[in-house]
Every structure is written in structure tokens, then in C-alpha cells.
C-alpha positions in Angstrom: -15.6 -11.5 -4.4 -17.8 -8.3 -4.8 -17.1 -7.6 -1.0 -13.5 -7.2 -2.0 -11.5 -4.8 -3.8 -7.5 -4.9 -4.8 -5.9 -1.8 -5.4 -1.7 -1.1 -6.9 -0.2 1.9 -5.5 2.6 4.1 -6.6 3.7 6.3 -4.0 6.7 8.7 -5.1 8.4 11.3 -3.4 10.6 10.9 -0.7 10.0 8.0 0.5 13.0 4.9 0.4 15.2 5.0 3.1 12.6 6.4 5.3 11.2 3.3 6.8 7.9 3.5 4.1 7.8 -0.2 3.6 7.6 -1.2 7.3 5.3 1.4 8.1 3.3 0.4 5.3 3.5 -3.6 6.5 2.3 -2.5 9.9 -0.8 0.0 8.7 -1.7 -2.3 6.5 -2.0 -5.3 9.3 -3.3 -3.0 11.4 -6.1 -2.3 9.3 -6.4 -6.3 8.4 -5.5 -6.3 4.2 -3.7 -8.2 2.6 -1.1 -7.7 0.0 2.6 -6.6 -0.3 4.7 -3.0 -0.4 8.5 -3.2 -2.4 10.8 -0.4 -3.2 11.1 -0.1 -7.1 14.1 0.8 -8.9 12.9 4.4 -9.9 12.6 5.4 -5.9 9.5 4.7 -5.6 7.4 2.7 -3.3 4.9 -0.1 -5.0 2.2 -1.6 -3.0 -1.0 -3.9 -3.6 -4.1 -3.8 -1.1 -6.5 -6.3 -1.4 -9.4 -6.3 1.3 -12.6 -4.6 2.5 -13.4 -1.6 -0.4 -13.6 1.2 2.8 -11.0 0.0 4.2 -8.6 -0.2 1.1 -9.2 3.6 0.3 -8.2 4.1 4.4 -4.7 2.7 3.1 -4.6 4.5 0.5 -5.7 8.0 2.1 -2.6 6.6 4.7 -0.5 6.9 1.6 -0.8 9.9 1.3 1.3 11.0 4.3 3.0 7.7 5.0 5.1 7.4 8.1 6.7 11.3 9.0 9.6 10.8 8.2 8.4 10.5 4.7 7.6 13.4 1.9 5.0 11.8 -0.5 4.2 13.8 -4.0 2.0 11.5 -5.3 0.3 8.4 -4.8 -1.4 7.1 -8.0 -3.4 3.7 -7.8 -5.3 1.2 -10.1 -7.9 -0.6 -9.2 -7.3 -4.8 -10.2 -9.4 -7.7 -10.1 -9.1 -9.4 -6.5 -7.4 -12.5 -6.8 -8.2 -14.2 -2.8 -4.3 -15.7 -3.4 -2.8 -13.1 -0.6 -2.8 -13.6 3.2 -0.7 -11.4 5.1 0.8 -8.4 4.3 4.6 -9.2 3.3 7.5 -5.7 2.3 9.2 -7.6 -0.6 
């Protein structure tokens, strides 16, 4: 799976109870990945992107802002070994 790459995201800031998660699930299908985007228990937002390498930094740059009602600090990601198991994007 060289064409692919998987990347984890940690986004902190302001950004639960902002609609994040859902405007995460619908960039992400937008742009065609695959994956998943959950709230943790810290207030942040955790996300995986699995999909196209130029496209999976898009997402990520995305991150960045996120939706407007959002105030992202930082986003911090690790890259992972693409696993081919995810279809869909799914906010868990």
C-alpha cells in the first residue's frame, strides 16, 4: 500500500461542542479518506486519515482551522502504517 498513507491527529483548542466532529466526517468524505474523528476525554478532538498521501496532508492542513466556529491551537499528527481495514469515514 505505498500509494497510501494513515495519519492520527490531535487537534486541541477549542474545538468540542463546536460541531468539529461532523465537519471533520463531511471534509473528510468530501475529500474521499477513510478513517474516524472522536472527542477524547482531555477536550480534544482525535482523528485517523487513511488515503491518498496529498490528499491526507489536505485534511490535515483542514485541521488546522476546522469548521469556524472552532479555535484550533494545535494539531499534532503521527504518521502509522496503513492498515486497508477502513471504509468510510465514521465520528465515533
Amino acid at each position: 500500500m505505498a500509494d497510501k498513507e494513515r495519519v492520527h491527529a490531535t487537534i486541541s483548542g477549542r474545538v468540542q461542542g463546536v460541531s468539529f466532529r461532523d465537519a471533520t466526517r463531511q471534509e473528510a468524505e468530501k475529500l474521499g479518506l477513510a478513517g474516524w474523528v472522536r472527542n477524547t476525554g482531555d477536550g480534544n478532538v482525535e482523528a485517523v486519515f487513511e488515503g491518498d498521501p496529498d490528499t491526507v496532508n489536505q485534511m490535515v492542513e483542514w485541521c488546522k482551522s476546522g469548521p469556524s466556529s472552532a479555535d484550533v491551537e494545535d494539531v499534532s499528527t503521527e504518521k502509522e502504517a496503513p492498515s486497508g481495514d477502513l471504509s468510510g469515514f465514521e465520528v465515533r
